[in-house]
Residue, then its C-alpha position, 0 to 999 in steps of 0.5 A: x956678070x953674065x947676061x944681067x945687070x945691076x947697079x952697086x959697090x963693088x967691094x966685095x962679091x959673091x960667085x954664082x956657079x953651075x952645080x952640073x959643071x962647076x963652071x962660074x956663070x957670073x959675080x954680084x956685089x955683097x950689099x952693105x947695110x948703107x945700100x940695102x937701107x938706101x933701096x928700102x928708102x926708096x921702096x917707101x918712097x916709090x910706095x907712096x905712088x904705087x898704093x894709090x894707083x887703081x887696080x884696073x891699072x896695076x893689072x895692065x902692068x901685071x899682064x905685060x909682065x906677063x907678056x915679057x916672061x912668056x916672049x922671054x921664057x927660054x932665056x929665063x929657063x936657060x938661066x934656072x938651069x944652067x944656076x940651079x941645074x933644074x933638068x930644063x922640062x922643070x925649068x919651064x913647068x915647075x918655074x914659069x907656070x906658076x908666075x904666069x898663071x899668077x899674073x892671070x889669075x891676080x888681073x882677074x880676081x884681086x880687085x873682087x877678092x879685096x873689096x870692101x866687105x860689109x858686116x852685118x850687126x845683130x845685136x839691136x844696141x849697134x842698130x845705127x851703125x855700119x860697119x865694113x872690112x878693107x883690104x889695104x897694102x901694108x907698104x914695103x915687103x922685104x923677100x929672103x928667097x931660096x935658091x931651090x925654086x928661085x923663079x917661080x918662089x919669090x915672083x909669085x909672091x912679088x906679085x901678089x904684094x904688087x898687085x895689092x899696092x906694097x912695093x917689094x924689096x927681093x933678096x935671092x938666095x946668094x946660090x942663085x943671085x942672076x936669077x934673082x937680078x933677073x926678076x928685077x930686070x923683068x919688071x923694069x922690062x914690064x914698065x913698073x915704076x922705078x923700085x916698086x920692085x927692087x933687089x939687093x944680092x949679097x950673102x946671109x949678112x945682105x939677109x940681116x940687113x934686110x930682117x934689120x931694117x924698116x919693112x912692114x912685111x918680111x917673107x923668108x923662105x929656107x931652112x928652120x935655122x935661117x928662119x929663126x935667125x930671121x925672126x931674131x932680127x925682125x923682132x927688135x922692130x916687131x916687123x911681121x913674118x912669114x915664114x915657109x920653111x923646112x919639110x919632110x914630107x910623107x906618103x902614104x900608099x893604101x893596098x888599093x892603089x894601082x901600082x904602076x900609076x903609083x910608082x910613078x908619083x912616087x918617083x917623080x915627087x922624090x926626084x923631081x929637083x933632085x929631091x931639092x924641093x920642101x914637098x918632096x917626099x921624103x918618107x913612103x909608108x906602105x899599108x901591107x897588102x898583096x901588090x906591096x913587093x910588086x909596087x917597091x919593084x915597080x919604084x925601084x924600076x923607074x928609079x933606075x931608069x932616071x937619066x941622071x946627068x947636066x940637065x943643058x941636056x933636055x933629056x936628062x930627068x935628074x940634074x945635080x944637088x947645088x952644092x957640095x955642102x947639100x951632096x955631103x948631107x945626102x951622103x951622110x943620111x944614107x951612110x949612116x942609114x946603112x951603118x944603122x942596117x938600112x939597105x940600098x937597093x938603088x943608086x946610093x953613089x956619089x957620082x964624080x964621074x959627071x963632074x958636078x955635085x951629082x947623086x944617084x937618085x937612090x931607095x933605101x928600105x930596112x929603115x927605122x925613125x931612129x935613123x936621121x933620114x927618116x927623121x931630118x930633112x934630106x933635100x936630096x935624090x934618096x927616098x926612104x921605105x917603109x912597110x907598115x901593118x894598118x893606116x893607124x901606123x902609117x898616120x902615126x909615123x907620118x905625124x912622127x915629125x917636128x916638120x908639116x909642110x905637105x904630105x900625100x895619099x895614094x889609093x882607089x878608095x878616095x873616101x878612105x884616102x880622104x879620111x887619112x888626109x883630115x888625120x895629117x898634120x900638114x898644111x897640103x894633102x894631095x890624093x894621088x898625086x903631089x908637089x903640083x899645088x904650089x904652083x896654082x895661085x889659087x891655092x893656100x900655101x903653107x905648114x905646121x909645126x917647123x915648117x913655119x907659119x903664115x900663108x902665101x898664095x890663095x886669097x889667104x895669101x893675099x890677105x896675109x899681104x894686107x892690112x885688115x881694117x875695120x872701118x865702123x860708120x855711126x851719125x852723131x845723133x840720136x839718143x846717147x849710147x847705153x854705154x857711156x858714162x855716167x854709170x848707174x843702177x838704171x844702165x846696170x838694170x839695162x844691160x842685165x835686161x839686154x842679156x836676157x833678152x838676147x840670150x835668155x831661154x824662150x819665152x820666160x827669159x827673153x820676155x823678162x828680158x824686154x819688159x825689163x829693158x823697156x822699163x829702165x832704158x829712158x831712166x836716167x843713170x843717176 
C-alpha cells in the first residue's frame, strides 16, 4: 500500500486505481463484521476520556492537526489527485481549505457556541424554577464518506464531532480508500488519543457493518439508493441519521446578468470536479432577454477552452469521471438527449484517447424535462440549457425536481435575484456565484426532498452532533405545586383562573382571572 499504513486482515482487498491512468496506486483490506464491531468497541471506549477532556484542550489538538495538514498539504494533494483525479488547483482549494478554516473557526468559537443557555419562564406558576440547555457529545459517530470530495467532506465533519467530545469511526468511500486512511494517519500525526479517530475500509458490506452496529450517531454521504440502504440498516437500532445525498442543482440567469462574468460561473460550477460534485449545476435556465444568444456563445466559448486531461499536470482544468461506471452514465444521459432531439454544441465525446475515464465537458440545448438529463442526477462533465419566457418558469422548472440540494441566481438586480432565491426549494442559494459555501464551516449545510435530511456545518451542524438537554432547577420547598394531586374543584377553578389571567382579553378577562385565582389558590383540593 502506497504511502499509508494500516493495521487488518488481509482476507480479502479492495484495489484503489488513478481514474486518469488506470494505474493501481494501492490496496486495502475489506473489513469484516468482527473487526469493524472491534473498532467501534474501541471508539466507546476511548469515548469515555475524550468526552471529559475541556474544550481549551480539545482545541490545542485540533489546531495542531491543523498545523500537520498545512506542513503536510502537497502530499495530501498529491494523493486527492492522483486517487481521485481532481485537477491539482481543486485538490488544495476545494479540499484543504475547508478543513483548515474548520480547525480555526471550531478553536475559536465551539466553546461559546456550545455553553450553556439559560431559558427564561414567563408564566408565574414556574416562578421558582430555573431552567437551561446543554450541549453534550452523543458518544460514537459512524462516518460513510464519498469518494468525490474525500478530504474536505468527511475531516470537516470529523472535526466537528471531535471537537464536541464524540469519538468518530470513518469509512471512506471504497474509490477512494488511502485518502480515507490518510485522514487517519493525520490525526494519529496531531497527537489525539488512540481511536478517537478511527477507520475501517472495505466496500459497501464494511458500510453495512458499520450502519449495523452500536453508533449513537450515523453520517452517510452519497447517492439517494445508498442512503436508503443506510437507513434500512440503521433502523433496527433506531441510530439517528443524517444524510446528504444526491443533487440536480439549477441556475437560474436573469436578463440583467453580465455576461462574460456569468459564463464564467457557470462553466466552472459545471465542470469544476468534472461535474462530480452534488452542487454542480446541472441544469441552466436562461430568462430570455437581449444578451441570451451572446451569454449561451460566451459558455460555449470557455467551455471549449477547458484543458482537459490527467490533472498530475497543473495545468490542466478538467480531470477524469472516477470510474467506468460513472463514464458510461454520462454517456447515456447525453445519448438519449440527443436521440430525444437535444443538440450538442460542445464536446460531447468519450475521449479514449487520454487513456483514463475521460469526457469532453459538453453543453447540450433543445432540451426538455422529458429527457433523463434534465431530470436524473448526471455527475458528469455536461451541462444541459434552457431557455424560458418569465422567472415564473424558471422557478417552476427549478423546482421541477425530486432532488433540493443548492441552486443558484445569476443577475445585477440583487433584490430581484433574492426574491427568486426565497422561491427555491433548496437548502443553499448563491446570487452570483455557486458551490463555494460547502467549503465555509460557518455556514449550514444541506437539502430538501432527496437530497437528504439533517444539517452539517455551521452551528446547526454542531447541534445536530449533540445531545440537547434540558436541565430544570427547582428547591424542594415552598408550597406544593398547583399541579399535583390531589385533584379537585379548587385546582379546576385555579387553573381556569390561571388561563384567564394569562391569556384573557384586557381588562375584564385577565382581571377575572386574578381575582378568581386569588380567591381559590390557598383552598384546599378537597
Amino acid at each position: 500500500m502506497q504511502d499509508c499504513k494500516m493495521v487488518a486482515s488481509q482476507t480479502a482487498t479492495i484495489v484503489s486505481i488513478n481514474p486518469a491512468t488506470k494505474e493501481v496506486l494501492g490496496e486495502v483490506p475489506i473489513l469484516g463484521q468482527s473487526e469493524v464491531q472491534a473498532a467501534v468497541a474501541r471508539s466507546w471506549a476511548a469515548y469515555e476520556n475524550w468526552n471529559v477532556l475541556q474544550y481549551h484542550k480539545r482545541a490545542r489538538k485540533i489546531l495542531e492537526l491543523r498545523r500537520v495538514i498545512e506542513k503536510r498539504q502537497d502530499e495530501i494533494a498529491d494523493l486527492i489527485c492522483r486517487e481521485v483525479g481532481k485537477p491539482r488547483v481543486e485538490s488544495y482549494l476545494s479540499e484543504l481549505t475547508g478543513p483548515l478554516d474548520t480547525c480555526v473557526w471550531l478553536s475559536e468559537n465551539a466553546e461559546r457556541m456550545l455553553r450553556d443557555q439559560m431559558v427564561q419562564l414567563p408564566n408565574p406558576l414556574l416562578s421558582s424554577k430555573q431552567s437551561l440547555i446543554a450541549f453534550e457529545p452523543l458518544g460514537v459517530i459512524g462516518v460513510i464518506a464519498p469518494w468525490n470530495y474525500p478530504f474536505s467532506i468527511p475531516m470537516m465533519t470529523i472535526l466537528m464531532a471531535v471537537m464536541l467530545g464524540n469519538t468518530v469511526v470513518l469509512k471512506p468511500s471504497e474509490k477512494s480508500p488511502l485518502v480515507g486512511i490518510k485522514i487517519g494517519e493525520l490525526f494519529e500525526a496531531a497527537g489525539f488519543p488512540k481511536d478517537v479517530v478511527s477507520v475501517v475500509t472495505g466496500d459497501r458490506t464494511t458500510g453495512e457493518h458499520l450502519s449495523n452496529c452500536k453508533l449513537a450517531k450515523l453520517i452517510f454521504t452519497g447517492s439517494v439508493e445508498g442512503g436508503m440502504k443506510v437507513m434500512a440498516q440503521a433502523a433496527p437500532h433506531l441510530t439517528p441519521v443524517t444524510l446528504e445525498l444526491g443533487g440536480k442543482d439549477a441556475a437560474i440567469v436573469l436578463p440583467d446578468a453580465p455576461v462574460d462574468w456569468t459564463a464564467r460561473g457557470i462553466v466552472w460550477g459545471a465542470f469544476t470536479n468534472a461535474g462530480q460534485a452534488c452542487a454542480s449545476i446541472e441544469r441552466l435556465y436562461l430568462i430570455k432577454g437581449k444578451k441570451t444568444d451572446q451569454l449561451i456563445e460566451r459558455i460555449v466559448h470557455h467551455t471549449k477552452a477547458l484543458q482537459l486531461g490527467n490533472p498530475a499536470d497543473p495545468s490542466i482544468d478538467v480531470g477524469p469521471v472516477i470510474d467506468e461506471i460513472q463514464l458510461e452514465k454520462v454517456i447515456a444521459h447525453v445519448d438519449e438527449a440527443r436521440a430525444l432531439g437535444a443538440n450538442v454544441i460542445a464536446g460531447g465525446n468519450r475521449r479514449e484517447d487520454l487513456g483514463g475515464f475521460f469526457y469532453e465537458p459538453t453543453i447540450l440545448t433543445g432540451v426538455n424535462h422529458k429527457m433523463a438529463i434534465m431530470q436524473k442526477e448526471s455527475f458528469g462533465p455536461v451541462l444541459p440549457i434552457m431557455t424560458v419566457d418569465t422567472e415564473d418558469e424558471a422557478v417552476d422548472l427549478a423546482n421541477d425536481s425530486e432532488f433540493g440540494l443548492t441552486a443558484s441566481v445569476w443577475g445585477k438586480n440583487l433584490a430581484r435575484a433574492e426574491g427568486i432565491a426565497r422561491d427555491l426549494n433548496v437548502g443553499t442559494v448563491l446570487l452570483n456565484d455557486c458551490l463555494f459555501s460547502h467549503a465555509a464551516p460557518q455556514l449550514p449545510w444541506g437539502g430538501l426532498k432527496k437530497s437528504g435530511f439533517g444539517r452539517s456545518h455551521s452551528q446547526f451542524g454542531l447541534q445536530d452532533l449533540c445531545n440537547i438537554k434540558h436541565i430544570n432547577i427547582d428547591s424542594p420547598s415552598g408550597s406544593e405545586r398547583i399541579w399535583w394531586y390531589p385533584y379537585g374543584d379548587s385546582r379546576v377553578k385555579v387553573a381556569k383562573a390561571g388561563i384567564g389571567l394569562l391569556h384573557g382579553t384586557f381588562p375584564a378577562g385577565k382581571t377575572k382571572g386574578l381575582f378568581s385565582m386569588l380567591a381559590n389558590m390557598f383552598r384546599k383540593a378537597k
